[in-house]
C-alpha positions, 0 to 999 in steps of 0.5 A, spaced: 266 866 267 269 859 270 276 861 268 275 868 271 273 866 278 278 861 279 283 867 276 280 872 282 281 866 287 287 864 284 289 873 286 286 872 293 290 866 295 297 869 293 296 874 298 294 869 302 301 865 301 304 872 302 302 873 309 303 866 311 309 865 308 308 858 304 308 857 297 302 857 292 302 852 285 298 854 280 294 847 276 293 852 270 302 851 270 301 844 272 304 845 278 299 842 282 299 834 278 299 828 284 299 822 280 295 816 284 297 809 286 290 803 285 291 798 290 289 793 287 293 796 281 287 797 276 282 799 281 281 806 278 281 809 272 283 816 274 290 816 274 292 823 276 288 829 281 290 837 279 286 841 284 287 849 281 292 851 288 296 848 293 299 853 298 304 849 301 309 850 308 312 847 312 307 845 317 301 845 313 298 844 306 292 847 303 288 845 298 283 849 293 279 846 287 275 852 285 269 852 282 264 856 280 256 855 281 252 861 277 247 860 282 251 862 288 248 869 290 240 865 290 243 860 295 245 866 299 238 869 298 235 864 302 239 863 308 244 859 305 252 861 305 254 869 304 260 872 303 260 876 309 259 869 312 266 865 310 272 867 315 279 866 314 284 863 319 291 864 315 290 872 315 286 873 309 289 879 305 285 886 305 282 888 299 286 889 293 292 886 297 296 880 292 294 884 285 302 885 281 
């Protein structure tokens, strides 16, 4: 169930990048690695970070780790987050919008 979710955000952010203009990177190709630099070297054992997606432009860049929690739809349930609470800024695609 993981891999599919991060698939259909993966679907809802190209459509995102379409209407934005900028350039979406998938972590599933690797296209997202950023390396990290301890000061003082050694000072951390994580040598890379790979989020699942970076939209990249000129002026902004956006960084989306997805993950998938099965218990989601009960946070909803009792008066957490839903669905219809999450707005988008950038101009969200319609649906059915960034499928190939």
């Amino acid at each position: 169930m993981e891999r599919f979710f991060e698939a259909w955000v993966e679907s809802l952010a190209d459509g995102v990048s379409r209407r934005i203009g900028a350039v979406l990177r998938a972590g599933r190709t690797e296209a997202t690695r950023v390396p990290l630099n301890w000061e003082p070297r050694g000072g951390g054992g994580l040598r890379s970070l790979l989020p699942d997606l970076v939209l990249a432009r000129s002026d902004r860049t956006i960084v989306i780790d997805a993950k998938y929690k099965p218990h989601g739809e009960e946070l909803g349930i009792r008066g957490g987050w839903t669905w219809s609470s999450v707005r988008c800024r950038w101009g969200c695609p319609r649906s059915g919008a960034g499928r190939r």
